[in-house]
N, C-alpha and C positions, 0 to 999 in steps of 0.2 A: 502612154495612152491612159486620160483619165477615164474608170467607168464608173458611171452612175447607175445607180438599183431604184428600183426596177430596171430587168433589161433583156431584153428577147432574143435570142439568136435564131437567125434565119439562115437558111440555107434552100437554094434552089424553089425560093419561095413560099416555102415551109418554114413555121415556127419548129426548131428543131428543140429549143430548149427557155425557160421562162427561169431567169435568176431573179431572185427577191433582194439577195445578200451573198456575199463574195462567199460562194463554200468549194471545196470541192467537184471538179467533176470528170468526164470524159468526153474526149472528142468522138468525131465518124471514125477514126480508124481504129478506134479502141484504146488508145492513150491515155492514163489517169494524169489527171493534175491537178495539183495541190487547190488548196483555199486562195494562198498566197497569190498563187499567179496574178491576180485580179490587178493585185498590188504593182509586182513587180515587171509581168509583161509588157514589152516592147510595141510597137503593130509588128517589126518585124517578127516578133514573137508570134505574134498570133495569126500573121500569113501565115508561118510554117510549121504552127500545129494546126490548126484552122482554118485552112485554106478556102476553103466552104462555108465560111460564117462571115454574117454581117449583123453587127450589134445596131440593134433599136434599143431605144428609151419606150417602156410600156407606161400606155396611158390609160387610167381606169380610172373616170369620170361615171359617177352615179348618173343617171337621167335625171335631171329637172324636174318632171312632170309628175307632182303626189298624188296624182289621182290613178295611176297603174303600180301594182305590184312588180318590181323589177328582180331580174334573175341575169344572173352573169351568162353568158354563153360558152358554152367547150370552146377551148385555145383553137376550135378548125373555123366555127365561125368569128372568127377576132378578125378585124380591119387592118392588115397590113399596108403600111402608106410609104411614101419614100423618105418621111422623118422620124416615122414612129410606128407602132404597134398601137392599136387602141382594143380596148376591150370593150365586145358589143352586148348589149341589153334585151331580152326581149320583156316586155309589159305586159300583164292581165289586167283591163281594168277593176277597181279594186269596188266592191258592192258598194250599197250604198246606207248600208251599216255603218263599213269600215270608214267612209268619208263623213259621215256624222260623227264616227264615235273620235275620230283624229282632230276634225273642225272643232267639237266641241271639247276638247280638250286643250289644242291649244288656244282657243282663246280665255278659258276659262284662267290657263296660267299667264296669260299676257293681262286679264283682267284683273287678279290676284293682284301682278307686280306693281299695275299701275294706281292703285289702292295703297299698297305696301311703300310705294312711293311718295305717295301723296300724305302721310305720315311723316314720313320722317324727317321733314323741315322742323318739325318740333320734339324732336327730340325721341320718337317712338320707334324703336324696329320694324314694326308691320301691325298691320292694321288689328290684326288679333291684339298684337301686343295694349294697343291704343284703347282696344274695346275693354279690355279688362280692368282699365282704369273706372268702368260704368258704374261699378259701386265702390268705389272711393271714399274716403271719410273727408278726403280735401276736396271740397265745392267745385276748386278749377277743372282739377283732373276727375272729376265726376262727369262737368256736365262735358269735358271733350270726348270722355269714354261715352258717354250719352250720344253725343252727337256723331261719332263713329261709329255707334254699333245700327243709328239710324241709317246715316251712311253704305255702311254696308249690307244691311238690308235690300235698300233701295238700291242698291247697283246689284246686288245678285237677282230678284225679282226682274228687272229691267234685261241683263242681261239672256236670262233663260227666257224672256218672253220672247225678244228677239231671236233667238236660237229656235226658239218654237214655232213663228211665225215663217222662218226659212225652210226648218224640215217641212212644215205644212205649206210649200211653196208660193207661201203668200209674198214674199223676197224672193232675193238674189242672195246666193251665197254671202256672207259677208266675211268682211276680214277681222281682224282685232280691234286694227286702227277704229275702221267704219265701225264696229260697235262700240269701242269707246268713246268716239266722238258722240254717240247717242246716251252717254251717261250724265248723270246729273255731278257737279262737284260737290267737294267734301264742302260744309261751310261747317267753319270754326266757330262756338261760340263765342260771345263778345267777352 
């Protein structure tokens, strides 16, 4: 009998015991048994040490929803099902701080990369790297350090105003995508 970890043993409807990984344990009648067993146990085996246990697969699925703070619940409230064990959640939602300060930070990094990307067709690691070309002795890579450091300008300003005009509910939440779509492109000089 193969077991896979996570894995719940129930008994009488009762989570009796939550394995992570094959260790040691004991049964209801007080019986120590090795680590091993896990491995080498039969079902006959585990009829007849465990005659009272029925192995679930635990499922611990985070919530979806990042606008609540989530917290695991004690093993009494967990969802016992007839395939599985699930582990239940309960939510606070989370102020409206923490949804600013989370919003604004991931898009500030999704805005970053797509910047850092738009670089690197020519040859620049990230856009920092590109800007510091701005004062260059070679003309090329002047005026692209030039025209990247405008670039970047312009999309951090643009950015944060949108960001500003959402806290100030003059928007709709936005996403990454939706605010990059509202950035202007890099243009290269000629």
């Amino acid at each position: 009998m193969q077991m896979v970890f996570p894995l719940v043993a129930i008994s009488q409807s009762e989570i009796k015991h939550v394995f992570y990984a094959p260790v040691a344990f004991v049964d209801d009648a007080g019986g120590t048994h090795a680590a091993t067993a896990w491995q080498i146990y039969t079902e006959t085996c585990w009829a007849r040490y465990c005659p009272t246990w029925t192995f679930l697969p635990l499922v611990d699925t985070y919530p979806a929803d990042n606008t609540q703070l989530w917290t695991a619940q004690p093993q009494s409230a967990w969802m016992i099902g007839p395939d599985a064990v699930r582990v239940t959640y309960a939510g606070v939602p989370k102020s409206d701080e923490q949804l600013e300060a989370e919003l604004t930070a991931t898009i500030a990094r999704d805005v970053q990369a797509w910047m850092d990307a738009a670089v690197r067709p020519r040859g620049y690691d990230s856009i920092l790297s590109a800007c510091s070309y701005a004062t260059s002795t070679n003309p090329l890579y002047a005026a692209e350090g030039q025209a990247c450091v405008a670039h970047r300008d312009d999309v951090w300003a643009i950015c944060f105003a949108l960001l500003g005009e959402v806290k100030a509910r003059k928007r709709p939440i936005m996403t990454s995508a939706e605010v990059i779509a509202e950035l202007p492109p890099l243009v290269w000089p000629d």
